[in-house]
mmCIF entry with sequence, helices, sheets and N, C-alpha, C, O atoms, coordinates in Angstrom:
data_MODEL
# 
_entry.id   MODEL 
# 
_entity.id                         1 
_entity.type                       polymer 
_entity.pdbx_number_of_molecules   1 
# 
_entity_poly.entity_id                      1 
_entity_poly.type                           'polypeptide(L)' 
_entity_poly.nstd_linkage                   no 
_entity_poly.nstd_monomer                   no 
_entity_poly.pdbx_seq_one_letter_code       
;(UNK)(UNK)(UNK)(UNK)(UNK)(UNK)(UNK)(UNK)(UNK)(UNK)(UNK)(UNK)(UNK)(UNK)(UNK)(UNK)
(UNK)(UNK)(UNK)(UNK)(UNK)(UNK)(UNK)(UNK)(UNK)(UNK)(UNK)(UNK)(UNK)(UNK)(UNK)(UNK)
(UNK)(UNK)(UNK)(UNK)(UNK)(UNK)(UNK)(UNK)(UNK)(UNK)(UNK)(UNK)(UNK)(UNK)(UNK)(UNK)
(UNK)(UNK)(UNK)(UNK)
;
_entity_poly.pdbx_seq_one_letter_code_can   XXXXXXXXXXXXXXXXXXXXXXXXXXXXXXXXXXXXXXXXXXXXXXXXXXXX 
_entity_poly.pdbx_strand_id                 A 
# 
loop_
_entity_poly_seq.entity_id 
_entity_poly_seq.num 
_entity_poly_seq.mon_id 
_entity_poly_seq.hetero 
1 1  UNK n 
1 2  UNK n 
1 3  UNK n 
1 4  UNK n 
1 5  UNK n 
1 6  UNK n 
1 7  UNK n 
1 8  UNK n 
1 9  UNK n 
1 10 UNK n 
1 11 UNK n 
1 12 UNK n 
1 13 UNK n 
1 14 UNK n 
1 15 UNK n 
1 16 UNK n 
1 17 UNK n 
1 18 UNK n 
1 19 UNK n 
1 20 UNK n 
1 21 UNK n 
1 22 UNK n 
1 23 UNK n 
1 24 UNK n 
1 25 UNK n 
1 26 UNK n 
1 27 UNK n 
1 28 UNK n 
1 29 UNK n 
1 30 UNK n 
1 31 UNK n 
1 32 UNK n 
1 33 UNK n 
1 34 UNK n 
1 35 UNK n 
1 36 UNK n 
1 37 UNK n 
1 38 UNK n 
1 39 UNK n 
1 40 UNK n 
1 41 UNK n 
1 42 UNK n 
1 43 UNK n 
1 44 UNK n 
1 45 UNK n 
1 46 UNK n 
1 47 UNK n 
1 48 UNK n 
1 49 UNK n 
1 50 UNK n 
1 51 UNK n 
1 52 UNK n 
# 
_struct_asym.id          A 
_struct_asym.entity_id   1 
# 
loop_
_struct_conf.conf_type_id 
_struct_conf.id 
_struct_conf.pdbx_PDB_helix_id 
_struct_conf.beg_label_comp_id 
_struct_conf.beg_label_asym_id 
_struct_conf.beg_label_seq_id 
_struct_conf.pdbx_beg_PDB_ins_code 
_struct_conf.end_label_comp_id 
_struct_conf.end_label_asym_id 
_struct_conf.end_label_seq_id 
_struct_conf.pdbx_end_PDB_ins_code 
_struct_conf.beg_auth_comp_id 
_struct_conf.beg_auth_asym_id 
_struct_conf.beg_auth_seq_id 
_struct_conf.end_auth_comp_id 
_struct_conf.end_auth_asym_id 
_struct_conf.end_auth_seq_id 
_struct_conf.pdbx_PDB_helix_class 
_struct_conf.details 
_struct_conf.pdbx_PDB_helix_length 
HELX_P HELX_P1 AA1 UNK A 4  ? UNK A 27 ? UNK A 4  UNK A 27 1 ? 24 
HELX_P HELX_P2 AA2 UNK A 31 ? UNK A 33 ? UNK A 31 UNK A 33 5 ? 3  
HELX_P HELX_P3 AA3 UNK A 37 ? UNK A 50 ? UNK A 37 UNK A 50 1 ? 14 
# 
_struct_conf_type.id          HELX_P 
_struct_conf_type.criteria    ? 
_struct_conf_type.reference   ? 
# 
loop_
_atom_site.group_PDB 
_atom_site.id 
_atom_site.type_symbol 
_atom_site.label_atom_id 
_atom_site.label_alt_id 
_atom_site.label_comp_id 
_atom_site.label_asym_id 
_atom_site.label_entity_id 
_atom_site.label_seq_id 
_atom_site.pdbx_PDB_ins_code 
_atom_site.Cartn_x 
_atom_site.Cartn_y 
_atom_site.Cartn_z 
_atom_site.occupancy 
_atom_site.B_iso_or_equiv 
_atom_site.pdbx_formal_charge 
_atom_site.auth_seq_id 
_atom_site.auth_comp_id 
_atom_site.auth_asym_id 
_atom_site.auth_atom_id 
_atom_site.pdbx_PDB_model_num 
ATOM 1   N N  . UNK A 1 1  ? 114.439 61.618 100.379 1.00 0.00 ? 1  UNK A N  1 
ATOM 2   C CA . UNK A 1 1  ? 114.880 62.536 99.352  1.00 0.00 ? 1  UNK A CA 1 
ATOM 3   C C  . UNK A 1 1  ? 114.334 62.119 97.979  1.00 0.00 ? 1  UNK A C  1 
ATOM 4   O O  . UNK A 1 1  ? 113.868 62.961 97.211  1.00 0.00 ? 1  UNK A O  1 
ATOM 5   N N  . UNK A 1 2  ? 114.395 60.845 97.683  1.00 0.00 ? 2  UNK A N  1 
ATOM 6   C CA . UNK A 1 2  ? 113.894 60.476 96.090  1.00 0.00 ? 2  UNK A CA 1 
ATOM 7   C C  . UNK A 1 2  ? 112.066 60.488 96.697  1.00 0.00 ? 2  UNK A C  1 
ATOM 8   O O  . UNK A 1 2  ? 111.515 59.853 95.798  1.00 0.00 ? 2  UNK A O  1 
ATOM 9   N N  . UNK A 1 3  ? 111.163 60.808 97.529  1.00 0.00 ? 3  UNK A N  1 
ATOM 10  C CA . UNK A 1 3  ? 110.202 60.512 96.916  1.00 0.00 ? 3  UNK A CA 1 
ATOM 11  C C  . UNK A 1 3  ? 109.672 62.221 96.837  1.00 0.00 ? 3  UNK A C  1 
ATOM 12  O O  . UNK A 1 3  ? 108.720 62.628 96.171  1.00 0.00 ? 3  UNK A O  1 
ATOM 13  N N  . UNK A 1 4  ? 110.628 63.096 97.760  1.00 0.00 ? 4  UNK A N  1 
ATOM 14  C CA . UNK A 1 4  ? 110.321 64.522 97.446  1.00 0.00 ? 4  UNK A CA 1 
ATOM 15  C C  . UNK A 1 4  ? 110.605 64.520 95.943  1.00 0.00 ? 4  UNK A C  1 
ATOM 16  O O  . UNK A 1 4  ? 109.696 64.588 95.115  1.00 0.00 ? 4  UNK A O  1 
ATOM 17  N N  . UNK A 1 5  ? 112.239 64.416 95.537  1.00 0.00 ? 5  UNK A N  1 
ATOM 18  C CA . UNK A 1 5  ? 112.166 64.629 94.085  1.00 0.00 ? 5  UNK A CA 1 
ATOM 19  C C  . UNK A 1 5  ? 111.275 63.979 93.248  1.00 0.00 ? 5  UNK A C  1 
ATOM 20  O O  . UNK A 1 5  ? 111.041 64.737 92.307  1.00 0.00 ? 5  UNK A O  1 
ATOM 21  N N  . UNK A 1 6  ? 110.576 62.787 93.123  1.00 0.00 ? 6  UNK A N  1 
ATOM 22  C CA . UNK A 1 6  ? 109.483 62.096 92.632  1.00 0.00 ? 6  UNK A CA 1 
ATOM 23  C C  . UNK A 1 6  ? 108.000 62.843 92.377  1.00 0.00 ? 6  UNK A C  1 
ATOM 24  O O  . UNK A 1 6  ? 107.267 63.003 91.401  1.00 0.00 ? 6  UNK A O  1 
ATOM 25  N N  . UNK A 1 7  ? 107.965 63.218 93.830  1.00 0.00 ? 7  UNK A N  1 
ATOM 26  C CA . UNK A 1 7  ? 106.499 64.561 93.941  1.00 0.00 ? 7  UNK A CA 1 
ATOM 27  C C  . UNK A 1 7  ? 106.646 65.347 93.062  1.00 0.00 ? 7  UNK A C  1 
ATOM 28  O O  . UNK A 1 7  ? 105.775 65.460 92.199  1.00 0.00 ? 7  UNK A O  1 
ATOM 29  N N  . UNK A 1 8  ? 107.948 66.210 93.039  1.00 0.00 ? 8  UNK A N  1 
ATOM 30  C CA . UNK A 1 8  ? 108.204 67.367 92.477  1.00 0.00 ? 8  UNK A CA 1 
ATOM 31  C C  . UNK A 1 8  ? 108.112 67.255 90.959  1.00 0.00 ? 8  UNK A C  1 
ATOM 32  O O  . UNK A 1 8  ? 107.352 67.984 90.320  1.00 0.00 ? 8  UNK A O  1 
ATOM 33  N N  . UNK A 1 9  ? 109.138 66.049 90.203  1.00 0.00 ? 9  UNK A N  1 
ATOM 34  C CA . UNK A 1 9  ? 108.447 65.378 88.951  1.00 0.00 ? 9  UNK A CA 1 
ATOM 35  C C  . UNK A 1 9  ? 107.486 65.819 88.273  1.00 0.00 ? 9  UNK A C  1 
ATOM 36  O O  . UNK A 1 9  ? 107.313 66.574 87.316  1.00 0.00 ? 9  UNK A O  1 
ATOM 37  N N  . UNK A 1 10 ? 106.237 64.503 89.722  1.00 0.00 ? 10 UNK A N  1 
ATOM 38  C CA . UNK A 1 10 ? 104.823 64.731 89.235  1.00 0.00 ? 10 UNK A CA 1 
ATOM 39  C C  . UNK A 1 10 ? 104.661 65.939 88.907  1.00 0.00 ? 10 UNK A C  1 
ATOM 40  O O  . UNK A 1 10 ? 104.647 66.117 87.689  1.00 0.00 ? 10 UNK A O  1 
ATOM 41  N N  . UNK A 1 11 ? 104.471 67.264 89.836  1.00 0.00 ? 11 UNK A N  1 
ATOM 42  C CA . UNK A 1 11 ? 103.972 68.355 89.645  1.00 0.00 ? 11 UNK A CA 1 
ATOM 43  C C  . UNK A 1 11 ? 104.174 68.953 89.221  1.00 0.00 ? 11 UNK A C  1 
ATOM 44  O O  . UNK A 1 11 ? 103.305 69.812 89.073  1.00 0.00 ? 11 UNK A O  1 
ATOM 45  N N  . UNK A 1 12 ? 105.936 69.239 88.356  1.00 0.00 ? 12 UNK A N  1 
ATOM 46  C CA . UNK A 1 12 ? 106.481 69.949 87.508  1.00 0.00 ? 12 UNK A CA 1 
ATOM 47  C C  . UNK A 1 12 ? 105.283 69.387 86.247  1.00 0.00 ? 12 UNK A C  1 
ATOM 48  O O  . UNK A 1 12 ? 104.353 70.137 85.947  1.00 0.00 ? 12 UNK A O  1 
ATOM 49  N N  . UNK A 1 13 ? 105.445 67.936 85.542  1.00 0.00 ? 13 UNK A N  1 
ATOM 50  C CA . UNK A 1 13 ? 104.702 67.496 84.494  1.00 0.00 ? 13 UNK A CA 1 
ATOM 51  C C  . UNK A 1 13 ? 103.330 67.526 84.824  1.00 0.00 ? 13 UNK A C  1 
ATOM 52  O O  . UNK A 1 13 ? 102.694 67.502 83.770  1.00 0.00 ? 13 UNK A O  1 
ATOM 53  N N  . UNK A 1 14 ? 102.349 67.580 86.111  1.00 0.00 ? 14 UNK A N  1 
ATOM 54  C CA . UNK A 1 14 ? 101.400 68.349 86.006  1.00 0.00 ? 14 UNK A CA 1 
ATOM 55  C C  . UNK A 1 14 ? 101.278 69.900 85.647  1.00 0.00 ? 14 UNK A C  1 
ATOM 56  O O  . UNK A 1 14 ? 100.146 70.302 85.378  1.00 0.00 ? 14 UNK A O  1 
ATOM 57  N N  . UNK A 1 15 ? 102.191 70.683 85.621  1.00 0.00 ? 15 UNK A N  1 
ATOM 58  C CA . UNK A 1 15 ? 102.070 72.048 85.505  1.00 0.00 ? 15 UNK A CA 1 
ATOM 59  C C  . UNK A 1 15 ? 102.263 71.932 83.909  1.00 0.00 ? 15 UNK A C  1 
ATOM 60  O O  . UNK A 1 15 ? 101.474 72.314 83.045  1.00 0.00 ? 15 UNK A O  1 
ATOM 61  N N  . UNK A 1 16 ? 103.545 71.295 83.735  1.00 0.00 ? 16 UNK A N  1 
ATOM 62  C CA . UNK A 1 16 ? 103.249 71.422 81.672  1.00 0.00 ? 16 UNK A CA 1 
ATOM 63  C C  . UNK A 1 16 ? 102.568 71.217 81.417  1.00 0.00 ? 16 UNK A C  1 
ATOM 64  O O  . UNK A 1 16 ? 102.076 72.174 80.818  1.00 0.00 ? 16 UNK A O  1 
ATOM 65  N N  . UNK A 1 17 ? 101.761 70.154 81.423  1.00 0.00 ? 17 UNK A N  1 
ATOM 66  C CA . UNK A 1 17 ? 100.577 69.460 81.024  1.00 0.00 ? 17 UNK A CA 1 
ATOM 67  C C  . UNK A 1 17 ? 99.266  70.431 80.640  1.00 0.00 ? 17 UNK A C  1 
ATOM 68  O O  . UNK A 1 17 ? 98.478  70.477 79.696  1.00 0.00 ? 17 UNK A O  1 
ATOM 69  N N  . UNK A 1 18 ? 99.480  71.268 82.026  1.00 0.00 ? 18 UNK A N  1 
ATOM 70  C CA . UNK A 1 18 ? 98.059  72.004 81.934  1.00 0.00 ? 18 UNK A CA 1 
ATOM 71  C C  . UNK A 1 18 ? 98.626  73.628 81.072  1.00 0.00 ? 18 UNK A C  1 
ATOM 72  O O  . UNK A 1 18 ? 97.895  74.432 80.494  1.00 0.00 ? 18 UNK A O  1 
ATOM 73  N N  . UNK A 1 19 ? 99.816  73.686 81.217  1.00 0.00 ? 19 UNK A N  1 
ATOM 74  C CA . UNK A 1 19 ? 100.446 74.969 80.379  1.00 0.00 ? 19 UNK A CA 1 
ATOM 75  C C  . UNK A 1 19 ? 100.160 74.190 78.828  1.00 0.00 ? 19 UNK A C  1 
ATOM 76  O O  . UNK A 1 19 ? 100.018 75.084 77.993  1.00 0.00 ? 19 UNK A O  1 
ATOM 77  N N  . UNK A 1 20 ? 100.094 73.480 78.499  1.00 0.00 ? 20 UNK A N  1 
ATOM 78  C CA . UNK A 1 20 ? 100.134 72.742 76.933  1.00 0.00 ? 20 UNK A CA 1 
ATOM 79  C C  . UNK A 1 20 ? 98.528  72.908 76.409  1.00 0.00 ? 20 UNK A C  1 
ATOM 80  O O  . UNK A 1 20 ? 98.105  73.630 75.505  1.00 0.00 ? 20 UNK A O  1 
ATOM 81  N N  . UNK A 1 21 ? 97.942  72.178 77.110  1.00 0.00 ? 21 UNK A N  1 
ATOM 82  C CA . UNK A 1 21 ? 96.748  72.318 77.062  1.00 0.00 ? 21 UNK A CA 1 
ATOM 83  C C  . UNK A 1 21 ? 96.089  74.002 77.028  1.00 0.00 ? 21 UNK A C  1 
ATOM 84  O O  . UNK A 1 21 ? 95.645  74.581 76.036  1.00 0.00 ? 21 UNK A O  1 
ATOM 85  N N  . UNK A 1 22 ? 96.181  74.469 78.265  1.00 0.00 ? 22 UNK A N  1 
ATOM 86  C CA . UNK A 1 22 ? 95.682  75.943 78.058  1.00 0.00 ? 22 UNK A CA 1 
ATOM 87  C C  . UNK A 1 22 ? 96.214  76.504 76.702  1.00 0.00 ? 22 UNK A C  1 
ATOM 88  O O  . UNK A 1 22 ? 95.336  77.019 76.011  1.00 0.00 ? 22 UNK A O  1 
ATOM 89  N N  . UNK A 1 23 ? 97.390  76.509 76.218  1.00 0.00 ? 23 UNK A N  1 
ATOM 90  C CA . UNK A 1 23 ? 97.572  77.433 75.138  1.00 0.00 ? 23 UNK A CA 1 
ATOM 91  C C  . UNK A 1 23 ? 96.989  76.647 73.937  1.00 0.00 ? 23 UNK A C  1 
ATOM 92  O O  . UNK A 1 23 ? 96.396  77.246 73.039  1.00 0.00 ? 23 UNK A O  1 
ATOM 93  N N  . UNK A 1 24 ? 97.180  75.141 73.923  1.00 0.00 ? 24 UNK A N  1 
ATOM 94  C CA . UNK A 1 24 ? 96.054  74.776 72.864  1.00 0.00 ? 24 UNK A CA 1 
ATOM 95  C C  . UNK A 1 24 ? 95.042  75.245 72.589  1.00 0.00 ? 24 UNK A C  1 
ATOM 96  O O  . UNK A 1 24 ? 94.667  75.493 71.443  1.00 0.00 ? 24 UNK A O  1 
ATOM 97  N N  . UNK A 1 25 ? 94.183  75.522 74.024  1.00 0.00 ? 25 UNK A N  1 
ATOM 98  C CA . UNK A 1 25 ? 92.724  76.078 73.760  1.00 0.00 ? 25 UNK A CA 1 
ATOM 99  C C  . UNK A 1 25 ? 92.677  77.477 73.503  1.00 0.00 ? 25 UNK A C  1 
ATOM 100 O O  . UNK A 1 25 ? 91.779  78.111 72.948  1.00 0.00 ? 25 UNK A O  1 
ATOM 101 N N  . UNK A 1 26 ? 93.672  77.850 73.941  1.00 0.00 ? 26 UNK A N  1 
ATOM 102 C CA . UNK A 1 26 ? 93.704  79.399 72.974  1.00 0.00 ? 26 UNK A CA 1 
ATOM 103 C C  . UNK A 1 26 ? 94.090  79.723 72.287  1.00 0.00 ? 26 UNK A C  1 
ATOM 104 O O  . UNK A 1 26 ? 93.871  80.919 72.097  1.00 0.00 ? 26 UNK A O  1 
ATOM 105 N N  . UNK A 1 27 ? 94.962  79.036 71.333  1.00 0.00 ? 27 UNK A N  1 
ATOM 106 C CA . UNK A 1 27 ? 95.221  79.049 69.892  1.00 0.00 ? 27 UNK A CA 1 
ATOM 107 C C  . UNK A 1 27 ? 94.133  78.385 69.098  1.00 0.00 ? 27 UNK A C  1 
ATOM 108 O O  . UNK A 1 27 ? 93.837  78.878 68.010  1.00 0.00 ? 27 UNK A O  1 
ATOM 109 N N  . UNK A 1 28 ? 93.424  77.173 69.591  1.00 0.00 ? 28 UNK A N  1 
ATOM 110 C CA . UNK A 1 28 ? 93.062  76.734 68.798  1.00 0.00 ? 28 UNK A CA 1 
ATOM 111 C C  . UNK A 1 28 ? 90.968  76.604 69.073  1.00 0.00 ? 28 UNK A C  1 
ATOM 112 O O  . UNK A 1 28 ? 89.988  76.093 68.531  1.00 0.00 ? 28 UNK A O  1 
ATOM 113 N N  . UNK A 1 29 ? 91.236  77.247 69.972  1.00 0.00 ? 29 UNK A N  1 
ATOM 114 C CA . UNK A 1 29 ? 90.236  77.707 71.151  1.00 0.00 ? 29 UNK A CA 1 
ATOM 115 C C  . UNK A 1 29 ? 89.016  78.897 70.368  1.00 0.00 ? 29 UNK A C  1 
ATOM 116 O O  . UNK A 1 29 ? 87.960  79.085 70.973  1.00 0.00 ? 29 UNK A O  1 
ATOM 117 N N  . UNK A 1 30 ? 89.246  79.571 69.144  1.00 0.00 ? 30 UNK A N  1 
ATOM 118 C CA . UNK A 1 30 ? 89.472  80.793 68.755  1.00 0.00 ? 30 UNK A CA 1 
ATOM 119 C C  . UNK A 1 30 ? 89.427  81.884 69.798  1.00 0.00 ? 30 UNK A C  1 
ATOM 120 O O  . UNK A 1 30 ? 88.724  82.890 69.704  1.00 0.00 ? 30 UNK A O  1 
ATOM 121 N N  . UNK A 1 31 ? 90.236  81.601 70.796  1.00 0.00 ? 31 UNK A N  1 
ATOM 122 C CA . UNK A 1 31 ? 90.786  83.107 71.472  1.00 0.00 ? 31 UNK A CA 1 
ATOM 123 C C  . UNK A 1 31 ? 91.868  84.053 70.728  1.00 0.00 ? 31 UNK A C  1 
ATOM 124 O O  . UNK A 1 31 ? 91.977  85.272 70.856  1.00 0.00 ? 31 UNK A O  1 
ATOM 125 N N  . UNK A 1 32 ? 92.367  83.493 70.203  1.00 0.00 ? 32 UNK A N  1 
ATOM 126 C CA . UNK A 1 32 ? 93.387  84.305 69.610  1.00 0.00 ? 32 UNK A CA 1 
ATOM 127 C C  . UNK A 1 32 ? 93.326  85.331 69.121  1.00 0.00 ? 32 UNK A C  1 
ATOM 128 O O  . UNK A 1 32 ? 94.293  86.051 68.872  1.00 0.00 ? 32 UNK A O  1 
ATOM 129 N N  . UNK A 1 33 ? 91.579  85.696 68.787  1.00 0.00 ? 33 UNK A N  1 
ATOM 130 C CA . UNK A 1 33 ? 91.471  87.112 68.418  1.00 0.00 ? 33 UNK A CA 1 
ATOM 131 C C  . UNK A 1 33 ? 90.941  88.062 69.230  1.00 0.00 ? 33 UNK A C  1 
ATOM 132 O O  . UNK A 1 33 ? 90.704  89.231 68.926  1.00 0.00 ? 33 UNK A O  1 
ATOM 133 N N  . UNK A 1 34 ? 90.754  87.498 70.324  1.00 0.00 ? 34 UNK A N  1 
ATOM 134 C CA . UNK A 1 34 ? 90.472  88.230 71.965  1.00 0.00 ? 34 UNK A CA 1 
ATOM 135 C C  . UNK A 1 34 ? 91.999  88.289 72.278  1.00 0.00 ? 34 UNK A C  1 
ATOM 136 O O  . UNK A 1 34 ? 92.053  89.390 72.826  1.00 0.00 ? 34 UNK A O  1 
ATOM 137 N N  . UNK A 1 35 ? 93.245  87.817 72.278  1.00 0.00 ? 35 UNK A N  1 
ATOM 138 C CA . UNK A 1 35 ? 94.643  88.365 72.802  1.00 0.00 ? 35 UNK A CA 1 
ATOM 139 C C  . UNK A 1 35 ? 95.152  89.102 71.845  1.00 0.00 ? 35 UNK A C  1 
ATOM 140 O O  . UNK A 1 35 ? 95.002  88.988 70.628  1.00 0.00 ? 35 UNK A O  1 
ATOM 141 N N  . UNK A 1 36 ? 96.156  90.357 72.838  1.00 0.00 ? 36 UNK A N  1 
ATOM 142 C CA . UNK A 1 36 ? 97.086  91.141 72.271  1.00 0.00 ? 36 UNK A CA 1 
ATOM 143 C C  . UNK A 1 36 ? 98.082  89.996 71.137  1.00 0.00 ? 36 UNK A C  1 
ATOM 144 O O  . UNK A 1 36 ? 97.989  88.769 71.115  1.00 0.00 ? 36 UNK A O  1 
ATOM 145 N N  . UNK A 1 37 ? 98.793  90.669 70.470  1.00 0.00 ? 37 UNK A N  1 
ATOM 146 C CA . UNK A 1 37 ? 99.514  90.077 69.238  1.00 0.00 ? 37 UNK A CA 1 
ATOM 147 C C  . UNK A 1 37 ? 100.731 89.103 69.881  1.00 0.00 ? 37 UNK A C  1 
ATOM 148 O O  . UNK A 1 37 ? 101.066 88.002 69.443  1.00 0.00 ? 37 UNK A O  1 
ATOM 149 N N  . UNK A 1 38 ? 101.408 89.947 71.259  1.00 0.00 ? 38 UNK A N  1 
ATOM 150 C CA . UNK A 1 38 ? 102.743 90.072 72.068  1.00 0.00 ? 38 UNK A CA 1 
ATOM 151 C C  . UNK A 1 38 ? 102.558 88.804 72.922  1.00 0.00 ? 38 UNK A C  1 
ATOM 152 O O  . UNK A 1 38 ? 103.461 87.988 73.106  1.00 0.00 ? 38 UNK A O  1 
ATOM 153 N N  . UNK A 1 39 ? 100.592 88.649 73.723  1.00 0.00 ? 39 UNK A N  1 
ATOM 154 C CA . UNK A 1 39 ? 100.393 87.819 74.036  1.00 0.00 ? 39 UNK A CA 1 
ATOM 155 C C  . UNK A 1 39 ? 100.221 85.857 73.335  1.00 0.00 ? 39 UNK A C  1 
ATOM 156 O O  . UNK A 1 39 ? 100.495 84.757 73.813  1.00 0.00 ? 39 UNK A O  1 
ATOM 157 N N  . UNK A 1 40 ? 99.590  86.378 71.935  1.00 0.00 ? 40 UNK A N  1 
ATOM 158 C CA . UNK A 1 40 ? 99.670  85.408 71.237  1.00 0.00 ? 40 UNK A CA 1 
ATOM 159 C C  . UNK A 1 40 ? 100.740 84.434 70.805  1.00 0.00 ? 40 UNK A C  1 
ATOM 160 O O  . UNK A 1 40 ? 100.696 83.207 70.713  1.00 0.00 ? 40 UNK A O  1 
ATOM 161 N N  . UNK A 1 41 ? 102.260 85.773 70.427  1.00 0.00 ? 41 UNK A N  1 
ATOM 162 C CA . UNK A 1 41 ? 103.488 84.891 70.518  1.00 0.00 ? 41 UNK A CA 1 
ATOM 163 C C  . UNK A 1 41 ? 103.705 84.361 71.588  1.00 0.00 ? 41 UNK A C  1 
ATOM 164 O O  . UNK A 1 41 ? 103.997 83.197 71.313  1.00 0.00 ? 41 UNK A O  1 
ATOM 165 N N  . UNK A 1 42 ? 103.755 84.539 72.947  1.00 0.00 ? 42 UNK A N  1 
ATOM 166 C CA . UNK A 1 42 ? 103.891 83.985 74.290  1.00 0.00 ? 42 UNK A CA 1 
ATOM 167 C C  . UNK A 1 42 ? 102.967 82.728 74.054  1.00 0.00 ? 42 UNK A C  1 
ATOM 168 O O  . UNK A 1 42 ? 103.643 81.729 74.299  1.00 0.00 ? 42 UNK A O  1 
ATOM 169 N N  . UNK A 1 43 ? 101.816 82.419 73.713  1.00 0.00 ? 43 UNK A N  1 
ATOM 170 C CA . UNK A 1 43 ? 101.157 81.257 73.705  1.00 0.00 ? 43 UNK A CA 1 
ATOM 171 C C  . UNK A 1 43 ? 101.610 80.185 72.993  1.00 0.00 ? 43 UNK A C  1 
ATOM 172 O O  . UNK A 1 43 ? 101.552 79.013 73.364  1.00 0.00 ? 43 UNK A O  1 
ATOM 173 N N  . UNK A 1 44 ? 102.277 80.791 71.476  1.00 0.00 ? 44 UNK A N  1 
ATOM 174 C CA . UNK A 1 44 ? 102.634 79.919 70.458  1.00 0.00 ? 44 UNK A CA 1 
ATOM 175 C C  . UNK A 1 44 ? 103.903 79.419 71.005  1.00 0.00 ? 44 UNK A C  1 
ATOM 176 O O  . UNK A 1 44 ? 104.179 78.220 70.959  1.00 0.00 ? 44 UNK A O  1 
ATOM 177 N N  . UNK A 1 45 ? 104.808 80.439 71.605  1.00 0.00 ? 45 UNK A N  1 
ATOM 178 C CA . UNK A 1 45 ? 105.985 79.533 71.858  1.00 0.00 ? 45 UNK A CA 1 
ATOM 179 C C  . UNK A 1 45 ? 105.856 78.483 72.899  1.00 0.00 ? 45 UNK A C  1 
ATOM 180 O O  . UNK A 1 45 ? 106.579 77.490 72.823  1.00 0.00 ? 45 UNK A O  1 
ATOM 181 N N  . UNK A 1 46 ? 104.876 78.632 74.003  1.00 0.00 ? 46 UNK A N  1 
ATOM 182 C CA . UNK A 1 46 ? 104.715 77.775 75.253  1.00 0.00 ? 46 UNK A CA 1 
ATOM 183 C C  . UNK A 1 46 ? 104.468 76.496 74.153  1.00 0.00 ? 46 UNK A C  1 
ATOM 184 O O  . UNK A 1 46 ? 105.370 75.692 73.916  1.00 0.00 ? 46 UNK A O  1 
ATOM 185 N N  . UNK A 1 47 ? 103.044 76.410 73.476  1.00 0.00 ? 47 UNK A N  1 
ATOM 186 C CA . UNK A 1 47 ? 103.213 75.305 72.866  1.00 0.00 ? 47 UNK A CA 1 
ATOM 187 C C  . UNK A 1 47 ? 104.263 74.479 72.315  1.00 0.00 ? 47 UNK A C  1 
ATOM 188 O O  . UNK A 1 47 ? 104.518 73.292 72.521  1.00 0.00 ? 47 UNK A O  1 
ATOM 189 N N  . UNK A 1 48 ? 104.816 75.328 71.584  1.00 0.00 ? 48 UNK A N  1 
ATOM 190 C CA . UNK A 1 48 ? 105.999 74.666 70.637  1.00 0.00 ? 48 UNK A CA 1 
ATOM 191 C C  . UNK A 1 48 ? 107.237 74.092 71.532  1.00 0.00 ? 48 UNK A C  1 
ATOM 192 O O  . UNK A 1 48 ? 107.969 73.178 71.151  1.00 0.00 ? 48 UNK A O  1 
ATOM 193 N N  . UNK A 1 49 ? 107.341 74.668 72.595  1.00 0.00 ? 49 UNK A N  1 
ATOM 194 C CA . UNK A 1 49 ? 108.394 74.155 74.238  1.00 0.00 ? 49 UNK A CA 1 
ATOM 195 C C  . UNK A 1 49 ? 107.843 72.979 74.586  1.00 0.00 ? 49 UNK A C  1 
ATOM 196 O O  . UNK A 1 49 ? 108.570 71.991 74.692  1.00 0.00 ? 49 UNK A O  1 
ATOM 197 N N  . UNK A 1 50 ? 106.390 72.893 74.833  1.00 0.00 ? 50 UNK A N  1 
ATOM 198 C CA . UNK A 1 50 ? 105.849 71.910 75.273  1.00 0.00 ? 50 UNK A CA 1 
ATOM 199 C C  . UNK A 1 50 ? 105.333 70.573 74.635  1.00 0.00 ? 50 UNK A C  1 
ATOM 200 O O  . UNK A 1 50 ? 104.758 69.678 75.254  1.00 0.00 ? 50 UNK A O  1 
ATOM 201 N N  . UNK A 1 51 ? 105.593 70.581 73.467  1.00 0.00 ? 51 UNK A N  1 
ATOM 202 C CA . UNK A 1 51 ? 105.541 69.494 72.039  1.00 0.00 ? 51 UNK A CA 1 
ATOM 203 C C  . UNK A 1 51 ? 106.461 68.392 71.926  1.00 0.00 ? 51 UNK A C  1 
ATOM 204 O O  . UNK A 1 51 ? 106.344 67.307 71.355  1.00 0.00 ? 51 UNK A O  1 
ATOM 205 N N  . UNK A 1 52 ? 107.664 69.043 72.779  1.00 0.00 ? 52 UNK A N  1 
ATOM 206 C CA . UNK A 1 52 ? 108.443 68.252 72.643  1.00 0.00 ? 52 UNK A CA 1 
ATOM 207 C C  . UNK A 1 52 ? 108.711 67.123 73.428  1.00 0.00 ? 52 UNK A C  1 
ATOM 208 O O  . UNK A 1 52 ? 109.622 66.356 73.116  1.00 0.00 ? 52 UNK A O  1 
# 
């Protein structure tokens, strides 16, 4: 049981990791003026969740 929850861990903080990163590169990526406005807030907040 602890090394399933352990895996799961890992791969949860592999998935932020790469959610942090992707919206970096598209905020800071200059995509931001290739996304909708609605989409852009969705990017900014993932970051700002993931900062912490």
């Amino acid at each position: 049981m602890a090394l399933r929850m352990a895996f799961f861990q890992k791969v949860m903080s592999g998935c932020g990791a790469l959610a942090f990163i992707w919206a970096t590169v598209v905020l800071l990526g200059g995509f931001s003026t290739l996304i909708k406005q609605k989409d852009f807030w969705f990017v900014t907040i993932i970051v700002f969740m993931e900062s912490n």
